[in-house]
N, C-alpha and C positions, 0 to 999 in steps of 0.2 A: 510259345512261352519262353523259349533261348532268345528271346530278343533284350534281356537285360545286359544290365553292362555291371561291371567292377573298376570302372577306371577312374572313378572319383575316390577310387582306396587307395591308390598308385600300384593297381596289381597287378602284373602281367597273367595274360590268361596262354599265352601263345607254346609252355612246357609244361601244363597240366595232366600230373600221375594219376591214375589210376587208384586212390588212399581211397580211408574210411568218411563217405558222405554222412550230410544230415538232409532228408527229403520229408519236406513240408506236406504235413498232411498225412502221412503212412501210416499204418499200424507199425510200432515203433515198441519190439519186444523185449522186455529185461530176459539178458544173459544166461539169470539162475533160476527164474521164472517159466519162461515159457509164456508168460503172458504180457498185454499191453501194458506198457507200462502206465502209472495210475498218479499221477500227480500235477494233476488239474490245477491253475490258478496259483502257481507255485512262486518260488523265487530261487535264488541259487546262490551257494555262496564256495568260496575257496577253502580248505584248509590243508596244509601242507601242497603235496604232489595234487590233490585230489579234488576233486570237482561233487558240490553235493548239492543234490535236488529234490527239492521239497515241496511239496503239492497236496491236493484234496484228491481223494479217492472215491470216485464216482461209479462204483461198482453196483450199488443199488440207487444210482440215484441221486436224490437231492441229500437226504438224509445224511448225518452225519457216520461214519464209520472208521475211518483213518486218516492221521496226517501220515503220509508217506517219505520215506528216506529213500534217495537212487547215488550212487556214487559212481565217479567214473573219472580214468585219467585223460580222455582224449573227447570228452561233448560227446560223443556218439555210442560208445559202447557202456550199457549201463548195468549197473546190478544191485537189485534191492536190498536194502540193509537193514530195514525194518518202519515199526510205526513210533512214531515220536509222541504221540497221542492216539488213543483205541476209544471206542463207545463204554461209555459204564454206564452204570443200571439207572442211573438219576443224576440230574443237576445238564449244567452248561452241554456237558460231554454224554448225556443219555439217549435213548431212542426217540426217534423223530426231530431230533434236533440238526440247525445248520450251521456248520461252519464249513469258512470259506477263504480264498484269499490269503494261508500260513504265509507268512517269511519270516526269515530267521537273524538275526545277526546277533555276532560275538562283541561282546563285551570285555575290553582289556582290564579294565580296573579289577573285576567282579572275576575273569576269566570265566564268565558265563554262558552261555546260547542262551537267546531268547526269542520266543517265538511269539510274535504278534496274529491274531486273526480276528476276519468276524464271525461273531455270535449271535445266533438268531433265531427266533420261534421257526415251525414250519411252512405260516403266510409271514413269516418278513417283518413282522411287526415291533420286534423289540431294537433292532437296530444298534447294534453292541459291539464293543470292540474286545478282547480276549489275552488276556498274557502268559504264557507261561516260560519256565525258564528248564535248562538242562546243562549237564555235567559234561557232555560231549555232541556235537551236532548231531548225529544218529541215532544217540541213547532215548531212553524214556526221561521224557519233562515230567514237569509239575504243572498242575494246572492252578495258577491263582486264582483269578477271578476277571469278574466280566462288567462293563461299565458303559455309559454314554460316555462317551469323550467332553469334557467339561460342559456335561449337560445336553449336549448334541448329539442328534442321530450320527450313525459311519452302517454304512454298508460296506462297499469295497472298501479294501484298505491296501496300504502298502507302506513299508520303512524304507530309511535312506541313512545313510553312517556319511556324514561329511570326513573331507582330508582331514581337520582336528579330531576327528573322533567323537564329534556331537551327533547326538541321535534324533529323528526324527519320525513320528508317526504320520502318513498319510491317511487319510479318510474322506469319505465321500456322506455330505452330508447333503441329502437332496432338500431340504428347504431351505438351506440357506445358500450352499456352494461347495463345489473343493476346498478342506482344508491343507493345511501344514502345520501340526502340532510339534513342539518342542517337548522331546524327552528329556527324564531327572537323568542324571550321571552313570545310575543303572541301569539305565533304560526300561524299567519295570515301570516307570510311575509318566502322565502326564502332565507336564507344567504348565505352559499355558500354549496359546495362538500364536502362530506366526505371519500367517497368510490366511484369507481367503478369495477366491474368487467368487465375480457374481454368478459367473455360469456354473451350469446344471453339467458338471462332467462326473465320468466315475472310471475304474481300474486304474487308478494312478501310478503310475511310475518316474522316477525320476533319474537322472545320468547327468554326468558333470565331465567338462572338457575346457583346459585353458580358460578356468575361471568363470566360463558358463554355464548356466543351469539352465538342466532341459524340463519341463513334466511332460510327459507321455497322459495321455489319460483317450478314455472313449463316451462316444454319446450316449444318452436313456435309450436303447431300445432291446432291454432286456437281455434273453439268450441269443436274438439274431443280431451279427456284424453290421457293421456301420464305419462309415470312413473314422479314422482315429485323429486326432492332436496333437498337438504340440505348441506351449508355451515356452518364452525363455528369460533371463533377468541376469547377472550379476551378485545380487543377492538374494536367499532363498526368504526375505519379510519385501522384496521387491525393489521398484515396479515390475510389474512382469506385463511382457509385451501381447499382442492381440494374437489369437490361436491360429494356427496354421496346419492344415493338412503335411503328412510325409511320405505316403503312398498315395500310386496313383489316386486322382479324384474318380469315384466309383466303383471302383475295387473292393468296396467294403473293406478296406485294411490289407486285401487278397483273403477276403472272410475270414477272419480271424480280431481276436480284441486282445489289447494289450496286457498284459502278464506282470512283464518286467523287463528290464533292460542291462542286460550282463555285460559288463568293461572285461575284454581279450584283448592282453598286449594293450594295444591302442586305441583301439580298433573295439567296437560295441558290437552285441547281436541285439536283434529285436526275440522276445520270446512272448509270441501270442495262442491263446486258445481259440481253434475252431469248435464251437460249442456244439451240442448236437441236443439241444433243446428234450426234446420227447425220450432221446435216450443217452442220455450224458456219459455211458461208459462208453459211448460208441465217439466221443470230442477227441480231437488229433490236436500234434502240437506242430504252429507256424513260428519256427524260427527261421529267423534271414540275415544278413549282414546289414547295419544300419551305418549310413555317413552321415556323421557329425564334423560339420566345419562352419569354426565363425560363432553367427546364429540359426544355423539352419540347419535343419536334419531332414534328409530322404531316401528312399528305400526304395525295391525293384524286388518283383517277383524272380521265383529261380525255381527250377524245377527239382534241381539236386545242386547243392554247392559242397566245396570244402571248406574246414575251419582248422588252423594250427593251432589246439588249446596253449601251445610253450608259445608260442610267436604270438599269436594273432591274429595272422595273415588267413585271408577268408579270399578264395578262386571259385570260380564257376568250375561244375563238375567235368566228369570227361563226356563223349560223344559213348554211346553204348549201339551194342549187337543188338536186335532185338531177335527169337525165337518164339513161334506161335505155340503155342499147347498143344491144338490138334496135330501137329506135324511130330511132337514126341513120340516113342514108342508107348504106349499104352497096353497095359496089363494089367490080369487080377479082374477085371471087371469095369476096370475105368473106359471111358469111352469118348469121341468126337462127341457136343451135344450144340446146336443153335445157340445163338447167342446173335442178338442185334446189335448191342452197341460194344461186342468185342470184337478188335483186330481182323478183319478175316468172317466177321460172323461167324468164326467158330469159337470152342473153346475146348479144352479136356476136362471132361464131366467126372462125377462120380468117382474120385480118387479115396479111398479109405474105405469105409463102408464093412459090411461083416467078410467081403473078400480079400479087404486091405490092398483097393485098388491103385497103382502108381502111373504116373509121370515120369519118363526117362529123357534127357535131353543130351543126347551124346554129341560130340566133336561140337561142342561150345565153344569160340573161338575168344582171343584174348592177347593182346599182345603183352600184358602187364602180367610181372610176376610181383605180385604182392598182396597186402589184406585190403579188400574193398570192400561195396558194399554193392549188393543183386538186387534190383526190384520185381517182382513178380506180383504183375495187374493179373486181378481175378474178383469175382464175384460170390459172395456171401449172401444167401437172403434171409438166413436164420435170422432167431432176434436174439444169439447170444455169437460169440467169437467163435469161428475154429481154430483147430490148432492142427499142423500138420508137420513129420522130421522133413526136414529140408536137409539133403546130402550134396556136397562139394566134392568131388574128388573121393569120397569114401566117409570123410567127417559128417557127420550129424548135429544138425539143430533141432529145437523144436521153435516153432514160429508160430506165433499169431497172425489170425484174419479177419477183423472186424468186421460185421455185415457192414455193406457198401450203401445198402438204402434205396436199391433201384437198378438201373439197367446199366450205367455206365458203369465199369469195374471200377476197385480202388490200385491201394498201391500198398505194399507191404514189404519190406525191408530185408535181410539178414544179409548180416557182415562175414566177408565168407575169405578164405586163401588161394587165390587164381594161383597156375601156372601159366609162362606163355606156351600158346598153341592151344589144345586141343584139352576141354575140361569136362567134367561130366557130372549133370546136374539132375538129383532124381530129389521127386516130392511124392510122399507118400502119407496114409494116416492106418493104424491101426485100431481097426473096428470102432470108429467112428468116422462122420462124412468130414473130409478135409473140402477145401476151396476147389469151384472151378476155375483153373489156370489159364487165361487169356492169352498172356506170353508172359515169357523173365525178357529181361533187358539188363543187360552183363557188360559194364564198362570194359570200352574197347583200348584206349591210351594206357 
């Protein structure tokens, strides 16, 4: 999977540090949490220093429960700041109800937030689009109300703020086609049509570059991937040209559907959801660097990259140590256990437990002294997350570990402070069962 490249970014990959990654796919833990972070189908917007992200919270489910808030100054290290929307007892926002798809964007005139989504019975049937608005991106909104887009189904949706500051609602209306709706000056109200197409797409997103307009959007085939799109035009009312793949053909998108598409610096990321159908709290996020040049946009898998939120600049990660679990010191009750599709067919079992079993990984090697980021592949088969401290040098996390679904391990994150030489890396749970550890994999540059 290091067979991508960065050279259509003009990046050099040849003095790549050892910083903070983003790895596609991982359980991916907020900071002040302890747990996955929860913001499914989101969108992201800037304000001041600060990066904020906003998603669906798929913690039971389909069902509606929270829009979520994550803020963070560097893309990678996140921390939740709360719910911009919670379940009430009845109407659009009550039990059993779906929404989906939040994005947010600030309104100059109004100095508002307002957040768009869809609204929908629990079979899908009503097919609604959703407004509300707020006093600061993080704060509690107001929920106004909920609509057919001038008469029109929308499932997916998504918004777009052009260079003038005109707003735009996306929606996915499957009997007639993707739209492009024109927002009122508030962005609160819709005006009329601008676009549609005849094809049946949906997750729309849209990115502009030297006058080009891009939409991102993915095919009908529900919660499973599918290769994704891209259309392009000059004007967002057209023509807009014949749809084009931007990752590999058959990659399913690298299983993942399109989200949104966040402008760094220059320079774009793709932000996709791997969906986990039967158990949605268990769906990871695929972001990647995307190239935009001309009229064409394409993308390449990456196993871990870097991203400069101040710059933009996006590099392939570093080359990493890897260390096996079974070769840790083991204590407490933790043990060597089988394991077929880990490293080694071993793994270290049984960490945490009413012994409060540990993993010790001494003389961890490193040549970088600075904040990185450690992967540690292991296996979950519960059907809720664990959670386990994860210690560096003496410092303590606590980390999430989404069950993996099966025999292959996954991959789970934390951003940690190397020295060079010799580090010491212990994972442990108290009196409950943490992950069996496959091996950590500890950036080497």
């Amino acid at each position: 999977m290091r067979s991508f490249s960065f050279t259509t970014l003009s990046l050099l990959a040849s003095a790549v540090s050892a910083t903070l990654q983003i790895v596609p796919g991982a359980t991916w833990t907020a900071t002040n949490t302890g747990q996955h972070i929860q913001a499914h189908g989101g969108g992201m917007l800037k304000v001041g220093d600060k990066w904020y992200w906003v998603g669906e919270d798929k913690t039971n489910g389909t069902a509606f429960i929270n829009i979520n808030c994550y803020s963070s100054t560097n893309l990678v290290e996140w921390n939740y700041e709360g719910a911009l929307l919670s379940q009430t007892a009845s109407g659009d926002t009550g039990p059993g109800r779906v929404i989906e798809r939040p994005k947010v964007i600030f309104n100059k005139k109004t100095n508002k937030y307002v957040l768009w989504m869809h609204i929908d019975s629990a079979n899908y049937g009503e097919a609604k689009i959703g407004v509300a608005t707020g006093d600061s991106v993080c704060g509690k909104y107001t929920y106004l109300r909920s609509e057919r887009p001038l008469g029109f189904e929308s499932r997916d949706s998504g918004v777009y703020v052009d260079d003038d500051g005109t707003g735009y609602l996306l929606t996915e209306d499957r009997k007639n086609g993707l739209r492009i709706n024109l927002l009122s000056d508030d962005y609160t109200t819709i005006v009329r049509n601008v676009y549609t197409w005849a094809e049946k797409y949906e997750s729309p997103a849209i990115a502009k570059k030297n006058g080009v307009y891009f939409m991102f959007a993915s095919q009908l085939t529900g919660w499973n991937p599918n290769d994704n799109y891209y259309s392009t035009a000059t004007s967002l009312s057209g023509p807009w040209s014949a749809w084009k793949k931007f990752a590999d053909s058959g990659s399913n998108t690298y299983a993942s559907q399109t989200t949104f598409i966040l402008p760094v610096g220059n320079n774009f990321m793709y932000m996709g959801d791997r969906w986990v159908g039967g158990e949605l709290f268990r769906s990871t996020y695929i972001w990647l660097p995307l190239t935009i040049s001309g009229t064409t946009a394409s993308m390449k898998n990456a196993v871990n990259w870097i991203v400069d939120a101040q710059s933009g600049s996006m590099t392939p990660g570093p080359t990493e140590n890897q260390y096996e679990g079974e070769s840790a010191a083991l204590s407490s009750g933790a043990r060597t256990i089988a394991c077929s599709g880990c490293s080694g067919s071993n793994a270290a079992g049984y960490i945490g437990g009413s012994t409060n079993g540990a993993a010790t990984f001494s003389n961890v090697q490193s040549s970088a002294t600075t904040r990185t980021t450690l992967r540690i592949k292991h296996l979950n088969g519960d059907s809720k997350q664990r959670v386990a401290d994860v210690s560096v040098n003496g410092k303590t996390q606590r980390v999430a570990f989404l069950p993996n679904g099966g025999s292959e391990p996954g991959s789970s994150v934390v951003h940690v402070d190397l020295k060079q030489g010799a580090n010491e890396v212990r994972v442990v749970t108290q009196g409950t069962w943490g992950p069996d550890v496959d091996r950590i994999m500890v950036p080497q540059s």
